[in-house]
FITOR-206895 format. One record per atom (N, C-alpha, C, O, CB): residue number from 0; z, x, y. Coordinates in nm, 2 decimals, m for minus. Glycine has a CB too. Layout:
   k     up   east  north
 NUM      Z      X      Y
...
This chain:
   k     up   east  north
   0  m1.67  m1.41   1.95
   0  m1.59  m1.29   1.91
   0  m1.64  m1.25   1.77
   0  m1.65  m1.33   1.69
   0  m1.44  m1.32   1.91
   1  m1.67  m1.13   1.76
   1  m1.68  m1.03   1.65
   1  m1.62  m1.04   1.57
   1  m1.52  m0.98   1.60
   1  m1.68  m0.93   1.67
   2  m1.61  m1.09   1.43
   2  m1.50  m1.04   1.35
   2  m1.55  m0.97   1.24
   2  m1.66  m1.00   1.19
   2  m1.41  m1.15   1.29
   3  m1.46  m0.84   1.19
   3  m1.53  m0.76   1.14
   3  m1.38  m0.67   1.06
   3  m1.27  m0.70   1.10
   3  m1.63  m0.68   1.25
   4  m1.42  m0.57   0.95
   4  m1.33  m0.50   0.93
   4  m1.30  m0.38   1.02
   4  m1.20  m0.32   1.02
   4  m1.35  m0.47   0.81
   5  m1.41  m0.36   1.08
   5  m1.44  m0.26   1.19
   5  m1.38  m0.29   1.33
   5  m1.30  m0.22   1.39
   5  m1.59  m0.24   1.20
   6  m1.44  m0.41   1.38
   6  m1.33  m0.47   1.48
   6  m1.17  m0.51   1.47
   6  m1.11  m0.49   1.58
   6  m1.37  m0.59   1.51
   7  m1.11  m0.54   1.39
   7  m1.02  m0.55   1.34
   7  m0.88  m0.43   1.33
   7  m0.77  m0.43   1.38
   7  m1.07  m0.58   1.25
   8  m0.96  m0.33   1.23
   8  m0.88  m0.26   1.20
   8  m0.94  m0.10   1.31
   8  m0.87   0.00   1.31
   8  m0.88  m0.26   1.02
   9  m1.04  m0.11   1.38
   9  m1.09   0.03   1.40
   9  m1.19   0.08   1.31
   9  m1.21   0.03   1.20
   9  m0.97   0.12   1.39
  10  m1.24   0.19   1.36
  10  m1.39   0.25   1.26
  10  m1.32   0.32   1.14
  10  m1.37   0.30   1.02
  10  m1.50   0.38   1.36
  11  m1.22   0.39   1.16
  11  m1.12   0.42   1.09
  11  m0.99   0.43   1.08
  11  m0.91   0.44   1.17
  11  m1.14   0.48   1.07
  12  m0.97   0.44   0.95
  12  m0.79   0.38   0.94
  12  m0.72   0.45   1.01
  12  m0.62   0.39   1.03
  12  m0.69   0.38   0.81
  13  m0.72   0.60   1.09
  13  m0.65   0.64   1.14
  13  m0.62   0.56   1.31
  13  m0.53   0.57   1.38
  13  m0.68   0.78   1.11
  14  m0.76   0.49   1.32
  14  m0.74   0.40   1.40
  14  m0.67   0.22   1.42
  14  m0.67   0.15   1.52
  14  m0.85   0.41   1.43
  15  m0.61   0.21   1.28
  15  m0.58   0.08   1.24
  15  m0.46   0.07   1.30
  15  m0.40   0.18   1.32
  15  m0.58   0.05   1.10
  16  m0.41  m0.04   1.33
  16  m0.24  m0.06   1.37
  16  m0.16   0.02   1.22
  16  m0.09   0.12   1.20
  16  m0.18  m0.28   1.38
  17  m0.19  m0.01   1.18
  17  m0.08   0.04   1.02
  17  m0.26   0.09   0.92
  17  m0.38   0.06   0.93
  17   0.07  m0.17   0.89
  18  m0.15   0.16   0.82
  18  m0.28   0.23   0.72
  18  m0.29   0.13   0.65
  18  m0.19   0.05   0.63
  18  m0.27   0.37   0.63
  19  m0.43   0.11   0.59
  19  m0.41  m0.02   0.47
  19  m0.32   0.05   0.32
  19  m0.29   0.17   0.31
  19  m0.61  m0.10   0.41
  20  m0.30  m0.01   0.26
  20  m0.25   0.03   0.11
  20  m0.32   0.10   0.00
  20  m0.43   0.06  m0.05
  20  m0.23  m0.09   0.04
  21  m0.29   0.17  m0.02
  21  m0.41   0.24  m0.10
  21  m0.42   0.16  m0.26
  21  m0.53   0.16  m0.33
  21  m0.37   0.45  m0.13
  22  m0.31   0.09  m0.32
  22  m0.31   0.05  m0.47
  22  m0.23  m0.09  m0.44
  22  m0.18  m0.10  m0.32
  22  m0.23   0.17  m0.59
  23  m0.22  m0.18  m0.53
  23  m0.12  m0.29  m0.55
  23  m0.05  m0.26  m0.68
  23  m0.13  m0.21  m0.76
  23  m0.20  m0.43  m0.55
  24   0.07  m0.27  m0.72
  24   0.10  m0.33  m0.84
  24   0.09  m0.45  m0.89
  24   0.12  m0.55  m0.82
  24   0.20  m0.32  m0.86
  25   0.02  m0.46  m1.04
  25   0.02  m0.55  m1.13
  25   0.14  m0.60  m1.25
  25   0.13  m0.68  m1.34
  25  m0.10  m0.51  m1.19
  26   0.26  m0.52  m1.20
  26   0.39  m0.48  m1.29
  26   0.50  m0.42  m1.26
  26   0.49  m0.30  m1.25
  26   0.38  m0.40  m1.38
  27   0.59  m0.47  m1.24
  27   0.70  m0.37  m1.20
  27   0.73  m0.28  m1.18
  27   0.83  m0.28  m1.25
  27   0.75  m0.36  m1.22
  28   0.73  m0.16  m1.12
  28   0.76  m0.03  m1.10
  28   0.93   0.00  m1.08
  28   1.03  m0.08  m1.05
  28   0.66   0.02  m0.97
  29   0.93   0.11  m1.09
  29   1.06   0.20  m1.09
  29   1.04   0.23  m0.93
  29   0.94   0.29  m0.91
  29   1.04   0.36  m1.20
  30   1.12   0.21  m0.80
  30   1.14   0.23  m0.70
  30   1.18   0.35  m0.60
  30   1.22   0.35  m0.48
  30   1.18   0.16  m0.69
  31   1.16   0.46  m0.68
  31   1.19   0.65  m0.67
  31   1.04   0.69  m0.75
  31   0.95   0.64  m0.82
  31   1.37   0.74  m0.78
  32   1.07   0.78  m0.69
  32   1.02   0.91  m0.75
  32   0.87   0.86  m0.75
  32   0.82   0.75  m0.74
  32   1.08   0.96  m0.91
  33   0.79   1.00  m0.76
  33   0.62   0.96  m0.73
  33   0.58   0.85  m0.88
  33   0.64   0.84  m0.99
  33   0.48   1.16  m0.73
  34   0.50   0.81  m0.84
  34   0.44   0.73  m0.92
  34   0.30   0.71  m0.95
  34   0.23   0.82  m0.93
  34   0.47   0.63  m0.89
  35   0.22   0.61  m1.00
  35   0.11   0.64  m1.04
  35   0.08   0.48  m1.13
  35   0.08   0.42  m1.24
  35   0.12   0.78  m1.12
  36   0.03   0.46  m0.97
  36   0.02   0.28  m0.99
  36  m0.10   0.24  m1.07
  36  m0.17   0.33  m1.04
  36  m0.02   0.20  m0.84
  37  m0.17   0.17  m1.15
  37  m0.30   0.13  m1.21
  37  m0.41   0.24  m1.20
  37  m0.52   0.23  m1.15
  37  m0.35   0.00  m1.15
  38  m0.33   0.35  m1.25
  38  m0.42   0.51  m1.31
  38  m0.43   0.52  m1.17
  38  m0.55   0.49  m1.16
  38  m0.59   0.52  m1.43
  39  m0.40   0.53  m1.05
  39  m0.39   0.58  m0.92
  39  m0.26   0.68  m0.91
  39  m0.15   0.61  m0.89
  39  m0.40   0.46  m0.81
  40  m0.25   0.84  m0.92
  40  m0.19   0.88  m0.87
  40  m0.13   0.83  m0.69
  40  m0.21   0.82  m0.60
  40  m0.26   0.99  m0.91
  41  m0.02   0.82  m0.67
  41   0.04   0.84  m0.52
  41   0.10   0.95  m0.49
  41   0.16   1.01  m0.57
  41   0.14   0.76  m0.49
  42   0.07   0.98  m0.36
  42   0.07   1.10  m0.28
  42   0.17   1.09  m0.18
  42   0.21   0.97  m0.17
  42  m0.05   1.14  m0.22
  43   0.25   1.19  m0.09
  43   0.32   1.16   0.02
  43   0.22   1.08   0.12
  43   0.10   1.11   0.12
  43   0.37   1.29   0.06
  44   0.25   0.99   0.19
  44   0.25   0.91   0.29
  44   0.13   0.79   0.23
  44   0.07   0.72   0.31
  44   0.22   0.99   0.44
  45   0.10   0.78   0.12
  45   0.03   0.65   0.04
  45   0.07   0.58   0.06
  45   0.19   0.60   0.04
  45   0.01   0.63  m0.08
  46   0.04   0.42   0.12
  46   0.14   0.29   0.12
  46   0.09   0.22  m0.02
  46  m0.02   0.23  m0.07
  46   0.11   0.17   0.27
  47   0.21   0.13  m0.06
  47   0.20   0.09  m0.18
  47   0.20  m0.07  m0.15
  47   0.28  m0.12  m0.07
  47   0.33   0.16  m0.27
  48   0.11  m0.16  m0.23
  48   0.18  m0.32  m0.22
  48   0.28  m0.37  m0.35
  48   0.24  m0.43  m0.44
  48   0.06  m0.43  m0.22
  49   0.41  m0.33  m0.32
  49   0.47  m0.36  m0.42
  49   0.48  m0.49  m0.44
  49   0.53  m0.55  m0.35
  49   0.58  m0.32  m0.42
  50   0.43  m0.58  m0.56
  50   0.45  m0.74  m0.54
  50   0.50  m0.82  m0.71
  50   0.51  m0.93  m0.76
  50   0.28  m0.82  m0.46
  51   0.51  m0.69  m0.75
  51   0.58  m0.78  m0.90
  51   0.71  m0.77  m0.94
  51   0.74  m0.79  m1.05
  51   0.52  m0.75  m1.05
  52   0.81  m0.73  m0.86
  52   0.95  m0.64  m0.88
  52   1.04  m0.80  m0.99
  52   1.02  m0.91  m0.94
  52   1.05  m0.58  m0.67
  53   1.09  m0.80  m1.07
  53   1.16  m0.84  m1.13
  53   1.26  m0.95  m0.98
  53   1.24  m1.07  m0.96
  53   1.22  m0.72  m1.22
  54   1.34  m0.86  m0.90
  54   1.40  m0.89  m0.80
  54   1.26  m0.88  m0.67
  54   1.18  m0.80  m0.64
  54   1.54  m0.77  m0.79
  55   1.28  m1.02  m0.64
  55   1.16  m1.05  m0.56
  55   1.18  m0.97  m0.41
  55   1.10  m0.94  m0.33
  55   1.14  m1.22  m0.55
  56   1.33  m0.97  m0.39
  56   1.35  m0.96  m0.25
  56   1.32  m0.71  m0.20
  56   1.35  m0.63  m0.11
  56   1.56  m1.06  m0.23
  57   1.27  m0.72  m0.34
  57   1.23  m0.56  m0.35
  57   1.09  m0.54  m0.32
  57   1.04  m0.43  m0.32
  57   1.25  m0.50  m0.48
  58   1.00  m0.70  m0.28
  58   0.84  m0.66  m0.27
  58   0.81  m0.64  m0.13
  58   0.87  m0.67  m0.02
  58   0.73  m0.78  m0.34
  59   0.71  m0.59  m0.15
  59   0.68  m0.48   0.02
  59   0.60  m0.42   0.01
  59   0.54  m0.39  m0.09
  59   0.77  m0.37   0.09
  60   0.59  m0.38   0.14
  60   0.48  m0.26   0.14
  60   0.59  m0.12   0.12
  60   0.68  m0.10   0.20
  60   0.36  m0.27   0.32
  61   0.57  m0.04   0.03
  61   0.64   0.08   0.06
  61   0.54   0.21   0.07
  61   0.45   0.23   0.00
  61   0.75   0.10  m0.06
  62   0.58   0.28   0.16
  62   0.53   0.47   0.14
  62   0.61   0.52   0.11
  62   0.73   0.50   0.13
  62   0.48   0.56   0.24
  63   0.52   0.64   0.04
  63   0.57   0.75  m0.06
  63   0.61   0.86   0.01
  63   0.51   0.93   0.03
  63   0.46   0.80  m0.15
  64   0.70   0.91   0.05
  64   0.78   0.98   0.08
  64   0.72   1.17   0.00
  64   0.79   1.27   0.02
  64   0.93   0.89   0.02
């Protein structure tokens, strides 16, 4: 079997089970309103890896609305 990012996810993300994340946090963010993760503007439907929240049970993947 092939393993590949291409096998995996599809040739392209619109072909992936889920979109990948466009940014991670390195720091806590504010959980509203647009943001602008590690000088990466976010856009409507951007997924985010939230993973430093103070309150752990807030980390996730979130999209931007």
């Amino acid at each position: 079997m092939t393993s590949s990012i291409e096998s995996r996810l599809g040739a392209t993300p619109k072909e992936a089970v889920k979109y990948p994340v466009l940014v991670a946090t390195n720091a806590a963010i504010t959980l509203s309103g647009t943001q602008t993760v590690n000088s990466t503007a976010v856009i409507a439907g951007n997924r985010v890896l939230v993973k430093d929240q103070t309150d752990t049970s807030e980390n996730g993947i979130y999209m931007e609305d």
